[in-house]
VODO-39565 format. One record per atom (N, C-alpha, C, CB): residue in three letters; x, y, z. Coordinates in steps of 0.1 Angstrom, whole numbers, padded with zeros to 4 digits, always signed. Glycine has a CB too. Example, Ala and Ser with C-alpha at 12.3 -4.5 7.8 and 13.67 -1.06 7.14 Angstrom:
ALA+0132-0057+0078
ALA+0123-0045+0078
ALA+0132-0033+0078
ALA+0113-0045+0090
SER+0128-0022+0071
SER+0137-0011+0071
SER+0129+0000+0079
SER+0141-0006+0057
END
This chain:
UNK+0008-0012+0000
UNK+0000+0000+0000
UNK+0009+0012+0000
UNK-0010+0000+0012
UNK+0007+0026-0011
UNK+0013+0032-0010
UNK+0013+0043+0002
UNK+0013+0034-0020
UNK+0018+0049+0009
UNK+0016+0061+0017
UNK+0016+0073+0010
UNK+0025+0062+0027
UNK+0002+0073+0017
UNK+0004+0093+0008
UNK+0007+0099+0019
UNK-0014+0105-0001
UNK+0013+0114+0012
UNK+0019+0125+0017
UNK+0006+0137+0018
UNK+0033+0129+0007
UNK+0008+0138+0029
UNK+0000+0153+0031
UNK+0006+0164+0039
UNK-0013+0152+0039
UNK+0000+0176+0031
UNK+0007+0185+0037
UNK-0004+0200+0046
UNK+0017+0188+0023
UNK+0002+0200+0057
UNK-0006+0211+0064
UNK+0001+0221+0070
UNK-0015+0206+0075
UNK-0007+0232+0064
UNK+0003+0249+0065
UNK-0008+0257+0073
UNK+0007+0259+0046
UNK-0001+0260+0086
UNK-0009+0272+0091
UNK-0001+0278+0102
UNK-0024+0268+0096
UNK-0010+0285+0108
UNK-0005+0291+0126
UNK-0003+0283+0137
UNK-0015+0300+0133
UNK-0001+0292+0142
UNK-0007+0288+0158
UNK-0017+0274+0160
UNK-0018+0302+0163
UNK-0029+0280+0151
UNK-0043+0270+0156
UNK-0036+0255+0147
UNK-0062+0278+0147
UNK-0032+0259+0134
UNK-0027+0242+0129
UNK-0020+0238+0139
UNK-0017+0238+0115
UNK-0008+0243+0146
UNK+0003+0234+0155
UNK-0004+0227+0164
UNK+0014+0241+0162
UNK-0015+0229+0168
UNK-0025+0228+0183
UNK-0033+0216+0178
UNK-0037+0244+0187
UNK-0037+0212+0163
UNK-0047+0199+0158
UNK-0035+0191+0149
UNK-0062+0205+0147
UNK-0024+0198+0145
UNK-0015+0184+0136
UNK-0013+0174+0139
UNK-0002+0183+0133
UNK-0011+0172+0157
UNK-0005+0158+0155
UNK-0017+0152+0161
UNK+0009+0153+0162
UNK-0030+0159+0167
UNK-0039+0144+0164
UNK-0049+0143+0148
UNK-0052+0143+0179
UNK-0043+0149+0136
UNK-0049+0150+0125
UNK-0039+0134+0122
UNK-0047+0167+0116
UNK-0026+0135+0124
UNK-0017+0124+0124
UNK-0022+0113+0128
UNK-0007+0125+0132
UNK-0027+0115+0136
UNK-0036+0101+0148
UNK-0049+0093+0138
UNK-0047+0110+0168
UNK-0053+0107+0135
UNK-0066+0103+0130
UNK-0064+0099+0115
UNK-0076+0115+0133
UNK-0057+0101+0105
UNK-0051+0095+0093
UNK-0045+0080+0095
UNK-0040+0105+0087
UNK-0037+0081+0103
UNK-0029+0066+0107
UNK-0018+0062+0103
UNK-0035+0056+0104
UNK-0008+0055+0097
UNK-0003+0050+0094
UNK+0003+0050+0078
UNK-0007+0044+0100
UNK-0013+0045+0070
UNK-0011+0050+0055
UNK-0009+0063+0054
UNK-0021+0048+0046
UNK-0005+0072+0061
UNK-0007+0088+0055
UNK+0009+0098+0064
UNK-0028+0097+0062
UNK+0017+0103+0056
UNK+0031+0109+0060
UNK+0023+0124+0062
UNK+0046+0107+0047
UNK+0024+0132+0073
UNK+0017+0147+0075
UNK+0031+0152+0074
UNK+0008+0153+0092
UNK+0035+0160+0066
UNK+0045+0176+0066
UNK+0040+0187+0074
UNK+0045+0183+0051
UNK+0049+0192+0081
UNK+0044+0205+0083
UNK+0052+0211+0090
UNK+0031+0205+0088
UNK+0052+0224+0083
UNK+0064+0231+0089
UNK+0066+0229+0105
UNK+0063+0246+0085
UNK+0075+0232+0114
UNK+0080+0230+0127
UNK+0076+0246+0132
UNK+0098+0226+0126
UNK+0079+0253+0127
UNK+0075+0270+0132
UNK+0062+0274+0128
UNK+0085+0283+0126
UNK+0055+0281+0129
UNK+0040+0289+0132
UNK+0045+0299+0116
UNK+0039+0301+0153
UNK+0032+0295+0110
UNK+0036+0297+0097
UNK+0033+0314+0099
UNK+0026+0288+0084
UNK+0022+0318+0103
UNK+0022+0334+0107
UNK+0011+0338+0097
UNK+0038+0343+0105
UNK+0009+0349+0091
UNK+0006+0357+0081
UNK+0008+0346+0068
UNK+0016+0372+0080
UNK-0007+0352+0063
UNK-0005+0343+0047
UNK+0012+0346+0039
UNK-0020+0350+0033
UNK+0017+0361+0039
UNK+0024+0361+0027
UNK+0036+0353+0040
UNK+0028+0379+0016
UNK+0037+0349+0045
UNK+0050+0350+0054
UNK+0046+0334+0050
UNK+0051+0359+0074
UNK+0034+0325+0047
UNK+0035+0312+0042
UNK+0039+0311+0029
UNK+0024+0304+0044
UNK+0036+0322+0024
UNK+0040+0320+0004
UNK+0053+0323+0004
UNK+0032+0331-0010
UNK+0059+0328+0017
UNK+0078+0329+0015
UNK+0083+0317+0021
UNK+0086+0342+0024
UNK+0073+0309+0029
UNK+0078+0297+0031
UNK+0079+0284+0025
UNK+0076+0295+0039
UNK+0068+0285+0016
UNK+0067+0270+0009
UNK+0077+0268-0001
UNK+0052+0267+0002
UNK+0085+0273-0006
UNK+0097+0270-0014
UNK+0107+0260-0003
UNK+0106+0287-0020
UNK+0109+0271+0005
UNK+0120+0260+0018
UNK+0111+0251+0023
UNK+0128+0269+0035
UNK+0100+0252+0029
UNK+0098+0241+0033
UNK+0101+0227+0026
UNK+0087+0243+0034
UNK+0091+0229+0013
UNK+0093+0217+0003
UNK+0106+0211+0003
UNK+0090+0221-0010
UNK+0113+0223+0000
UNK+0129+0214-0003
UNK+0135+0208+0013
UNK+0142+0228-0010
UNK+0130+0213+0022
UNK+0132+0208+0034
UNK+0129+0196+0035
UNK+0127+0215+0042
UNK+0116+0191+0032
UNK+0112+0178+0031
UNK+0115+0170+0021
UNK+0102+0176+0032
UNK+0124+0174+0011
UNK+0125+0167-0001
UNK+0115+0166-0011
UNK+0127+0155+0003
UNK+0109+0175-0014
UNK+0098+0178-0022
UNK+0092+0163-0023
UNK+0102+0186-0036
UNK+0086+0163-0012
UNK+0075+0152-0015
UNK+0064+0153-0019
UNK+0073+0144-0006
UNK+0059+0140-0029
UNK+0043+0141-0034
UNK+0035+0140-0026
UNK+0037+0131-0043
UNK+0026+0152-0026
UNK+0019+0157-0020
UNK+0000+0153-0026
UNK+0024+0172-0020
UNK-0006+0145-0021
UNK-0017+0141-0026
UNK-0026+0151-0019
UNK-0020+0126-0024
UNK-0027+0158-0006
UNK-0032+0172-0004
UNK-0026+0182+0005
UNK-0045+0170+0001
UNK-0027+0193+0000
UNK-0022+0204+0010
UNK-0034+0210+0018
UNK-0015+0216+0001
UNK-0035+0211+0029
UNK-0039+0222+0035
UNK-0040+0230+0043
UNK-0042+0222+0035
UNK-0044+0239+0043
UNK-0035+0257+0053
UNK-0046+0265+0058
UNK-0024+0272+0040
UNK-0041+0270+0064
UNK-0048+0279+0071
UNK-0045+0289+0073
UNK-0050+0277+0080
UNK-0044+0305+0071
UNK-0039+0316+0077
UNK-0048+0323+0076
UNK-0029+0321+0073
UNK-0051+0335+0084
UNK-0059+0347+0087
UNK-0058+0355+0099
UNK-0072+0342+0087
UNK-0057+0346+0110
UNK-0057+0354+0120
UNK-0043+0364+0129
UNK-0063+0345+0128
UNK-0036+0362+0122
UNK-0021+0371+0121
UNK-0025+0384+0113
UNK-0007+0362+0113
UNK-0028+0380+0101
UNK-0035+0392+0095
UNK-0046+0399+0096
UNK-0035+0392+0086
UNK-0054+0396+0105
UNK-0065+0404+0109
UNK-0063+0412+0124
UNK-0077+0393+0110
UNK-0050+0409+0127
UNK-0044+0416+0142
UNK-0038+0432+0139
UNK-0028+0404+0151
UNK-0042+0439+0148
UNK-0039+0453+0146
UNK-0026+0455+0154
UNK-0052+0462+0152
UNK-0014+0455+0149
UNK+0001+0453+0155
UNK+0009+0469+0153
UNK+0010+0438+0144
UNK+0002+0475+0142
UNK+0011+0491+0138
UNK+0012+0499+0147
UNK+0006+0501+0127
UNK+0016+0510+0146
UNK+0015+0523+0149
UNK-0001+0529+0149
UNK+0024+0530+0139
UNK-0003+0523+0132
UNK-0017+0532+0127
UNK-0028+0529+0129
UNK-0020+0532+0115
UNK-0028+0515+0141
UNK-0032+0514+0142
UNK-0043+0501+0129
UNK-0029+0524+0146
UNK-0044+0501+0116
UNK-0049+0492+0114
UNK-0049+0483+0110
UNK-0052+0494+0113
UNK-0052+0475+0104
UNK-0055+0458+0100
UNK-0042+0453+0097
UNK-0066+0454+0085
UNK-0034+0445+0101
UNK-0021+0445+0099
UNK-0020+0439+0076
UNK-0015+0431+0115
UNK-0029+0433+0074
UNK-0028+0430+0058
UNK-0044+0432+0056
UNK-0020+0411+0054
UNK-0048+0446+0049
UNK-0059+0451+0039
UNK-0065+0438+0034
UNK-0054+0461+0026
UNK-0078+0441+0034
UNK-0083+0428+0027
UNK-0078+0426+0009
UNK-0101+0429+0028
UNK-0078+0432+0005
UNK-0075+0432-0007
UNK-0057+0425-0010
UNK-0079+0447-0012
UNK-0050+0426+0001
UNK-0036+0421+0000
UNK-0040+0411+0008
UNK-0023+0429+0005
UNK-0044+0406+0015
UNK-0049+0392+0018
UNK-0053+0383+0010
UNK-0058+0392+0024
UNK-0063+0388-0001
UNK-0068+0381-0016
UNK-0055+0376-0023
UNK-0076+0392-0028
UNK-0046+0390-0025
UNK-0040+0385-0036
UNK-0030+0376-0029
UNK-0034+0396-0044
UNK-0022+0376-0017
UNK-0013+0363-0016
UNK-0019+0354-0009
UNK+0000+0366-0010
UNK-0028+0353-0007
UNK-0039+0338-0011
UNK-0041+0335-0025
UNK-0055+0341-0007
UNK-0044+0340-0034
UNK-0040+0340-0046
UNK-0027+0333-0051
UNK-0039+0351-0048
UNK-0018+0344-0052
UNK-0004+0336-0050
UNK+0001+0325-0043
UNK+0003+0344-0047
UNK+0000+0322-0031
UNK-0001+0309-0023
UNK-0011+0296-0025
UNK-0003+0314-0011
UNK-0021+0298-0034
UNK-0026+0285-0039
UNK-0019+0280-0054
UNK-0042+0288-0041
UNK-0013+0296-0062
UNK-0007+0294-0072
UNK+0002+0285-0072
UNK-0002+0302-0075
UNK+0010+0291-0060
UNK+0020+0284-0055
UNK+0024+0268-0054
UNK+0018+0288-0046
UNK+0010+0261-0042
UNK+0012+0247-0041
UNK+0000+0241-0050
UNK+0012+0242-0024
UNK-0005+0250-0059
UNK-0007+0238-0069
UNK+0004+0235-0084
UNK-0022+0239-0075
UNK+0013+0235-0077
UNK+0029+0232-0085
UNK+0028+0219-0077
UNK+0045+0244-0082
UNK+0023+0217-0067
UNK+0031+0208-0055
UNK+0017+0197-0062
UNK+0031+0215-0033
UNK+0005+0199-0056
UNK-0005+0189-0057
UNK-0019+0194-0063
UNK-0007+0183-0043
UNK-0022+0185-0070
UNK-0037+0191-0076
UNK-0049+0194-0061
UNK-0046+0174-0089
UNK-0047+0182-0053
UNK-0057+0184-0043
UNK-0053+0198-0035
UNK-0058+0172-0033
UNK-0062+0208-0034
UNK-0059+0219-0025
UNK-0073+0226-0014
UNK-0054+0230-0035
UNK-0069+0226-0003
UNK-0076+0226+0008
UNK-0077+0237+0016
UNK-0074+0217+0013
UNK-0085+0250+0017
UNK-0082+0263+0028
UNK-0096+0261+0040
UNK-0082+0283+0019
UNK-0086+0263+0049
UNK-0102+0261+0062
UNK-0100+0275+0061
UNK-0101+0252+0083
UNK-0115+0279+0066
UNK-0112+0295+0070
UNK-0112+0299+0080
UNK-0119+0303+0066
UNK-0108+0311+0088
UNK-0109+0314+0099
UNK-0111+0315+0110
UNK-0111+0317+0098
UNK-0113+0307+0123
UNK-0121+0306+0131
UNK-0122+0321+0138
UNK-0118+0294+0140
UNK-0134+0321+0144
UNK-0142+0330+0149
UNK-0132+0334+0163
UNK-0157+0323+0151
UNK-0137+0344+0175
UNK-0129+0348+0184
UNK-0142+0350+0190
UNK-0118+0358+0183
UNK-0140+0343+0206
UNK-0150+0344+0213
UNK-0150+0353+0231
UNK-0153+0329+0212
UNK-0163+0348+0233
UNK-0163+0366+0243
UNK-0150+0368+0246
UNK-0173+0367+0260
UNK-0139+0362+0257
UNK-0128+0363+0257
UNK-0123+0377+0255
UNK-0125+0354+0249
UNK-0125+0383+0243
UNK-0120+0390+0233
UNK-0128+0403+0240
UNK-0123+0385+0217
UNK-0137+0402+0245
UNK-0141+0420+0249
UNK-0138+0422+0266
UNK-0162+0424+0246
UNK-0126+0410+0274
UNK-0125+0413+0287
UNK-0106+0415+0283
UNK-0133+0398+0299
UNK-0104+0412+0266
UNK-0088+0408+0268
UNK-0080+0415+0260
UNK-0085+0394+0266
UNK-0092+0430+0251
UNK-0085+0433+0244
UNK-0075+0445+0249
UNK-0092+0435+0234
UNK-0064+0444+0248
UNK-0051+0453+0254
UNK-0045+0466+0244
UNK-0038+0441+0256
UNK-0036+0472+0249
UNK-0031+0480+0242
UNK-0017+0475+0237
UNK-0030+0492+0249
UNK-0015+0474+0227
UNK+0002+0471+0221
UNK+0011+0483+0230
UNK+0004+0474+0199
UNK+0018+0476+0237
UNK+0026+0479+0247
UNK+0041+0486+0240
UNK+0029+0465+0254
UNK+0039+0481+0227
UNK+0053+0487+0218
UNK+0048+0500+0216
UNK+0056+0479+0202
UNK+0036+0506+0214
UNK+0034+0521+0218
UNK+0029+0530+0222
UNK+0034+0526+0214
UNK+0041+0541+0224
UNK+0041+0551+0234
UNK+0024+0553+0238
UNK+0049+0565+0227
UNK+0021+0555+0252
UNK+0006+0555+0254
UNK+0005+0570+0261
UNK+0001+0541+0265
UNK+0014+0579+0259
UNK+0008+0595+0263
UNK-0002+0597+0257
UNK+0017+0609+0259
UNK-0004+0611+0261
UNK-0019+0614+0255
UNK-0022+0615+0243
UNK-0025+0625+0257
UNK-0015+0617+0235
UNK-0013+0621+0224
UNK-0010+0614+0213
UNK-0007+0628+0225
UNK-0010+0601+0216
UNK-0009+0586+0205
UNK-0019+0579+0208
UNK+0004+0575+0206
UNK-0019+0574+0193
UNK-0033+0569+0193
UNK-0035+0557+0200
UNK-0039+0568+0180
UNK-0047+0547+0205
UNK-0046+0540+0209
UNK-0047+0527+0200
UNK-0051+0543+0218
UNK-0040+0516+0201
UNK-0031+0509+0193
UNK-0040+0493+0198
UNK-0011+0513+0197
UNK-0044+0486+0194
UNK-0053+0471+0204
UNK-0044+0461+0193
UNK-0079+0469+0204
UNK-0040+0451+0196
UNK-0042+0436+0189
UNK-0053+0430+0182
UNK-0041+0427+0199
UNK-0066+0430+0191
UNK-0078+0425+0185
UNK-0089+0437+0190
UNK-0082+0408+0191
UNK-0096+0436+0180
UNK-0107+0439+0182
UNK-0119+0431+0195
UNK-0111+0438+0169
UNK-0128+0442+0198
UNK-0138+0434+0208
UNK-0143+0422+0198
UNK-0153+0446+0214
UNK-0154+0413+0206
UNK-0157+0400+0200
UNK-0163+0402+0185
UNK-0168+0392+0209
UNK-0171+0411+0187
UNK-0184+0415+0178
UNK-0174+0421+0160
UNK-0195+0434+0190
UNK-0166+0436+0165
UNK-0159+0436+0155
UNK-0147+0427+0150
UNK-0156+0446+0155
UNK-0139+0420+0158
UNK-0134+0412+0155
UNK-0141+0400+0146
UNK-0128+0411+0166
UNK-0151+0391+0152
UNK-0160+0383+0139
UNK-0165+0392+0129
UNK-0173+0375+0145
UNK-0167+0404+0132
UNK-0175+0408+0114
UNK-0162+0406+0104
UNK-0181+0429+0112
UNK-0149+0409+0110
UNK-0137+0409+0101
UNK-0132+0398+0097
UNK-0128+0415+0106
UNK-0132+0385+0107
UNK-0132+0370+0102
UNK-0139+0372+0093
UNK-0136+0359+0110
UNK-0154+0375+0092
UNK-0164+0365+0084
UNK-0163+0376+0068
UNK-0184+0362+0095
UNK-0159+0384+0071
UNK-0160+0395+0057
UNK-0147+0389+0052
UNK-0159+0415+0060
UNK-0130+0384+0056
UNK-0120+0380+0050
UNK-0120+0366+0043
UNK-0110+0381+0059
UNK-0132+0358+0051
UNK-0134+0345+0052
UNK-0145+0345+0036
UNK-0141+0339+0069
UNK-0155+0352+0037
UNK-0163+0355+0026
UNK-0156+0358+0015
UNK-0173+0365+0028
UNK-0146+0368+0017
UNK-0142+0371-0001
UNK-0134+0359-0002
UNK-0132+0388-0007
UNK-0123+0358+0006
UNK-0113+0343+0002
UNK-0117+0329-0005
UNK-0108+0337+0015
UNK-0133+0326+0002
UNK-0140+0316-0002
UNK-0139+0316-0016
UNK-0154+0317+0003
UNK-0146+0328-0020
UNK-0155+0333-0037
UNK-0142+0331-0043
UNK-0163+0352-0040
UNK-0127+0335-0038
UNK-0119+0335-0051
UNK-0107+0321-0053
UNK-0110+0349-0050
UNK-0111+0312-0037
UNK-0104+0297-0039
UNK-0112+0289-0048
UNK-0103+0289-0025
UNK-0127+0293-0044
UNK-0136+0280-0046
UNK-0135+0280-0063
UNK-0153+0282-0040
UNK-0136+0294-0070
UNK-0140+0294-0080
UNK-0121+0290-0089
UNK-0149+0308-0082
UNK-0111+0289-0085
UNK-0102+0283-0087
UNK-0101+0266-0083
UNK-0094+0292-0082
UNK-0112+0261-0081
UNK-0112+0245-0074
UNK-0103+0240-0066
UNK-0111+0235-0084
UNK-0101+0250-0052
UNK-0098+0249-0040
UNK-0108+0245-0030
UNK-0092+0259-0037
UNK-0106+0234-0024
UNK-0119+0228-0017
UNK-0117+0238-0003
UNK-0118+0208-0014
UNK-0130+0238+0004
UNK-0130+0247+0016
UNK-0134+0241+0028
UNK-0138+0258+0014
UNK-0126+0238+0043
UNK-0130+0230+0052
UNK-0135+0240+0060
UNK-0120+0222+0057
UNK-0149+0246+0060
UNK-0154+0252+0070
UNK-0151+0255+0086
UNK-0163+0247+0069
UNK-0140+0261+0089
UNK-0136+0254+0106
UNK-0144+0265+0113
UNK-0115+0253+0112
UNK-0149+0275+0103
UNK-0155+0289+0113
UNK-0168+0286+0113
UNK-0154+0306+0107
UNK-0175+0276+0106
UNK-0187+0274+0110
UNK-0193+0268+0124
UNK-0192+0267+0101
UNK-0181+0254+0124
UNK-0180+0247+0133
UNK-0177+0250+0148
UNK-0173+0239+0129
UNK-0169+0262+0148
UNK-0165+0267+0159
UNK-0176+0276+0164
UNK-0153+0274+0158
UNK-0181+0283+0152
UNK-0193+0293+0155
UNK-0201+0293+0160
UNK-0198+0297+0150
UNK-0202+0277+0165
UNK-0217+0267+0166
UNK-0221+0272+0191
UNK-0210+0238+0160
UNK-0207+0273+0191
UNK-0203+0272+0200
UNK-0192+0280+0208
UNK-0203+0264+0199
UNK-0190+0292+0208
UNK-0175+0299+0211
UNK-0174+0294+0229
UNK-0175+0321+0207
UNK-0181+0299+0233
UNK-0177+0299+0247
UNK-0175+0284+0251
UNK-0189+0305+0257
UNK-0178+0272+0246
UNK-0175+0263+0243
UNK-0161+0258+0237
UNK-0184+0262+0238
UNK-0160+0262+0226
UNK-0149+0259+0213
UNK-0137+0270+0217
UNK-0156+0262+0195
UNK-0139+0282+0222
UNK-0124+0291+0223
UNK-0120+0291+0236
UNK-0124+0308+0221
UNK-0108+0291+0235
UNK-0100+0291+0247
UNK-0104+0306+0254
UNK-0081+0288+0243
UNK-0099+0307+0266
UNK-0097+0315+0281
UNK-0087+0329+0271
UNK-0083+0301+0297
UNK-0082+0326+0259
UNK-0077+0341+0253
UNK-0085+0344+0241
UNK-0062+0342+0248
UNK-0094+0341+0239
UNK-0104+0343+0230
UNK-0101+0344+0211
UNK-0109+0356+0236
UNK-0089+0336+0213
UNK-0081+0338+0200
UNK-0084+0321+0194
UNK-0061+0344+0202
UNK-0074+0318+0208
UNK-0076+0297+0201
UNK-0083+0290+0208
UNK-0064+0285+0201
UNK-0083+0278+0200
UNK-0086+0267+0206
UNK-0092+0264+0218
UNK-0078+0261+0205
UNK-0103+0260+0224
UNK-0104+0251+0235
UNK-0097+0238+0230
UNK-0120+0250+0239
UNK-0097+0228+0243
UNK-0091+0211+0239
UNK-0102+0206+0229
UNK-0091+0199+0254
UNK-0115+0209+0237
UNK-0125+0206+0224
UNK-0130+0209+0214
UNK-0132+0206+0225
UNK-0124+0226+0210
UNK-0121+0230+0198
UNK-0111+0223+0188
UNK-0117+0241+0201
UNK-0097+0221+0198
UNK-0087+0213+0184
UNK-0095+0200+0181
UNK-0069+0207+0188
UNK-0103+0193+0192
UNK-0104+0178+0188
UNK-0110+0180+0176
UNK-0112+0169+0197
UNK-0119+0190+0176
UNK-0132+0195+0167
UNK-0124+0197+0152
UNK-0141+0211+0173
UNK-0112+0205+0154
UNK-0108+0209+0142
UNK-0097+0200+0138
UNK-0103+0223+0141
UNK-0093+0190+0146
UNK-0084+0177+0141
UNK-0093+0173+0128
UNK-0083+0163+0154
UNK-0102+0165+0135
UNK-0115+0160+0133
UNK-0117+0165+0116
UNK-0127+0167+0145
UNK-0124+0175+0116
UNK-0132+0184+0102
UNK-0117+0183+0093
UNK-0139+0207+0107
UNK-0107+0181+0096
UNK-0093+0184+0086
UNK-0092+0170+0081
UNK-0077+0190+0096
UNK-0089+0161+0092
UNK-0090+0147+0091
UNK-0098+0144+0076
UNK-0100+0141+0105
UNK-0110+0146+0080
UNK-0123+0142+0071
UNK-0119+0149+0058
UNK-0139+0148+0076
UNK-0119+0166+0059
UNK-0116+0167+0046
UNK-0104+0167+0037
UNK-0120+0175+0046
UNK-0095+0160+0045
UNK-0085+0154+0031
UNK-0085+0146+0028
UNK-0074+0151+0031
UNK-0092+0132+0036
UNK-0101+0122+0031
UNK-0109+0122+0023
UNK-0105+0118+0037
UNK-0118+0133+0024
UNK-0126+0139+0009
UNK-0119+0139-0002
UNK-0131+0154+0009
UNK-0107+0144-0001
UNK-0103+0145-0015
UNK-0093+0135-0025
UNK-0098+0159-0015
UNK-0093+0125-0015
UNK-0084+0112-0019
UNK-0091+0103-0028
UNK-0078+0104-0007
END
């Protein structure tokens, strides 16, 4: 029996479900995935050249990734969106370009949501100056604007993978069902029962596409 190779690219939230996505494939199936927190989409389209060669460019029967919530964090000076929606498109764009060099099967979950958490935890970026006279600078948004901005990055991204025959693993629906439930105590990741949840939905949908 041959083993297929799969490959999974994301943040924070992938490192937290890879290795029971591992568990849950088994044996027939090799998972790649980078070792460091892939970050910001374009900061994964600068990585998948090394990565690959890192692993020996192996055949990849599916990729799939995750990014958004690095670039939906307010980190500047100015205060806003750290990557515009419209530069989010395009190196999503470019990054599916990308690994379908690698494998026809291609896979983006979208977004998960951020739950209450988020309106007891949002802080001031400490990197600036907080006199009177600078503006005030947050990481995340409260719960409310923070999901309108998931689900508006998550919406256009959909419209321009799907219609390129990038399959889409819903992980923001699934989480949505439930936040106070599914998000962790920082309103960004994972509860335990969130990753099982999103092992799970990842599991399934690369199996979908084999």
């Amino acid at each position: 029996m041959r083993i297929r190779g799969e490959i999974l690219i994301g943040d924070s939230i992938r490192l937290g479900y890879e290795n029971r996505v591992r568990e849950l494939l088994g044996k027939s199936f090799t998972v790649y995935s980078p070792a460091e927190n892939c970050r910001f989409t374009k900061y994964a389209l600068w990585g998948m050249y090394a990565w690959m060669e890192g692993w020996g460019n192996p055949r990849a029967d599916v990729i799939h990734w995750n990014t958004g919530v690095w670039d939906l964090h307010h980190a500047t000076a100015d205060g806003q969106v750290f990557t515009p929606l419209d530069e989010y498109l395009e190196a999503n764009r470019r990054l599916a370009y990308q690994m379908e060099s690698y494998s026809k099967n291609l896979i983006w979950a979208t977004t998960i949501p951020g739950g209450p958490a988020l309106n007891d935890r949002v802080k001031q970026n400490a990197l600036i100056n907080t006199d009177a006279s600078a503006p005030k600078v947050f990481l995340t948004d409260g719960e409310k604007r923070w999901n309108d901005a998931v689900r508006r990055y998550n919406r256009e991204n959909v419209l321009q993978l799907a219609a390129r025959g990038v399959a889409i693993d819903d992980h923001h629906s699934a989480i949505a069902q439930d936040t106070a439930r599914y998000i962790s105590a920082d309103g960004i990741h994972p509860s335990e029962e969130g990753y099982e949840l999103l092992a799970r939905l990842t599991a399934e949908s690369i199996l979908s596409r084999l």
